[in-house]
N, C-alpha and C positions, 0 to 999 in steps of 0.2 A: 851657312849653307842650309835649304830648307828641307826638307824631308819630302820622301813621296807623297801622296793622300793614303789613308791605309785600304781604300779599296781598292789599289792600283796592286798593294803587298795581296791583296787576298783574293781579289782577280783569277790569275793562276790554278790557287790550290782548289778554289771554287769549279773550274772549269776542270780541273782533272780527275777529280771525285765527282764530278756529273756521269764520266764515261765508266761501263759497264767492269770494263777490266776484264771482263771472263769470257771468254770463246774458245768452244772447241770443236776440229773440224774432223769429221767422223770418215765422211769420204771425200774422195777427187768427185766432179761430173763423170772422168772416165771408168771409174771403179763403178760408182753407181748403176751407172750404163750396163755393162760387164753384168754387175748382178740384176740387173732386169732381164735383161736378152744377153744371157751367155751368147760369143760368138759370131753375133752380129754385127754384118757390115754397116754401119751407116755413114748417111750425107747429112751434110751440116746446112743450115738453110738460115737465111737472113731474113725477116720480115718485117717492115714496116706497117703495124695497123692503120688505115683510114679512118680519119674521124664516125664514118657509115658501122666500120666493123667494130670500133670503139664502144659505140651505142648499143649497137645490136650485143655483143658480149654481156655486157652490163645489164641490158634488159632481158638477156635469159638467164642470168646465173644470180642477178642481184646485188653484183659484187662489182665496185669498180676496178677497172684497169688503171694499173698508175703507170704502168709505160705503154709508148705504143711499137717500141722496138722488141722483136723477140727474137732470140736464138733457139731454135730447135735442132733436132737428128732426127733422120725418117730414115725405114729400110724400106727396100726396094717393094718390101709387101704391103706397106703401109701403115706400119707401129711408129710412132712417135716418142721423142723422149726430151720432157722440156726440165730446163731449169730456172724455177723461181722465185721469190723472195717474198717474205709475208712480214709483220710487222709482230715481233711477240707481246711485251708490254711494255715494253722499253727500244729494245734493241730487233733486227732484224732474222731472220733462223731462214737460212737457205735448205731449202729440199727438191729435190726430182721426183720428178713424175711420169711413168712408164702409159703407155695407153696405145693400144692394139690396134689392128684395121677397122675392127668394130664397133670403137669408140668406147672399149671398157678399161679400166687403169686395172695396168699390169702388176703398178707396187708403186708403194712412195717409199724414198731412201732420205733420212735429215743430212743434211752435207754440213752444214756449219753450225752451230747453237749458241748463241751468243749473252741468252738469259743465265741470269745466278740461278734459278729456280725454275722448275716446271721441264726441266731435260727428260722426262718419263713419258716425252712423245715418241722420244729415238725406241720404245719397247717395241716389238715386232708383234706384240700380239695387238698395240694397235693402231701399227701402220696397217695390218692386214686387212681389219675391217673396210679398208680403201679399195681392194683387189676387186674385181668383177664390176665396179658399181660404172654407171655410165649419164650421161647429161640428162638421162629422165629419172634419174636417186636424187629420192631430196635433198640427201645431202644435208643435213640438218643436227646440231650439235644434239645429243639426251633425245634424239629419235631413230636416228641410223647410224649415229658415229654418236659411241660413247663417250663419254668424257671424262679427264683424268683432275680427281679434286688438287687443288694446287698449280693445274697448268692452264686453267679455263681458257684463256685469252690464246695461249698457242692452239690448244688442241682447236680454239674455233676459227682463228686466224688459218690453220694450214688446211682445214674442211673447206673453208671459202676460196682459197689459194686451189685447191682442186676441184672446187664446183667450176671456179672463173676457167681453169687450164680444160676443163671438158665441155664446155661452151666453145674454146676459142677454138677447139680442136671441131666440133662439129659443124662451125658457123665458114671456117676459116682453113685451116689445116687438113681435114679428110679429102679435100678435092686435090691438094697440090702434092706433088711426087716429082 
């Protein structure tokens, strides 16, 4: 009887120690939501980006779109509340993003963290520096958004994750209700 090859044996354990192992999920979208706009009704909205809107996002915020489907909630007044996904340095860190009639973000919440390392974006003092700022903030990591040594890649991935989500909201979203 012959034997496997042994990279067939080691295959497996290669591909299972590739994956992070670690994820933890802080809130639901509906908790999130909750602590943006206590109280608030909202509707859920389907969008399909056009290759047009694709562009244009990208060439105001600098950041590509890697999907062109998005889920949002809108109130009747016009606050937005989307959920999106960034790439940390490995693994993927879902967060919401709150953002007003007037196109200023209301809060960002981490909903999921999926990195070993660098979880000190979930600190609220600074998700905060997010609050107020609007599609004409540079938005720029060590100039308007500080940065957390140990978490570089998140803290610049979730800055760019809300520059792109305030572009798509003023190019795309402030008009529909």
């Amino acid at each position: 009887m012959s034997r496997p090859p042994i990279i067939c044996l080691l295959a497996p354990a290669v591909l299972a120690a590739s994956t992070s192992g670690y994820a933890v999920t802080y809130l639901t979208p509906a908790q999130a939501r909750e602590e943006m706009f206590p109280g608030a009704a909202f509707s859920e909205t389907k969008i399909k980006l056009t290759p047009a809107q694709l562009r244009a996002i990208t060439a105001k915020s600098g950041v590509r779109v890697r999907h062109p489907d998005l889920t949002a909630a809108h109130t009747a007044d016009g606050a937005w509340f989307l959920v999106d996904e960034v790439l940390g340095k490995h693994e993927f860190i879902t967060y919401a993003c709150g953002i007003d009639a007037r196109g200023a973000v209301t809060g960002i919440e981490i909903l999921s963290y999926r990195e070993t390392y660098g979880g000190e974006i979930k600190d609220a003092r600074w998700r905060a520096q997010f609050a107020g700022k609007t599609v004409a903030a540079p938005l720029k990591l060590d100039l308007d958004i500080k940065n957390i040594s140990g978490a570089t890649l998140s803290c610049r991935h979730i800055t760019d994750g809300v520059k792109r989500l305030l572009a798509t909201h003023a190019l795309v979203l402030k008009d529909l209700r």
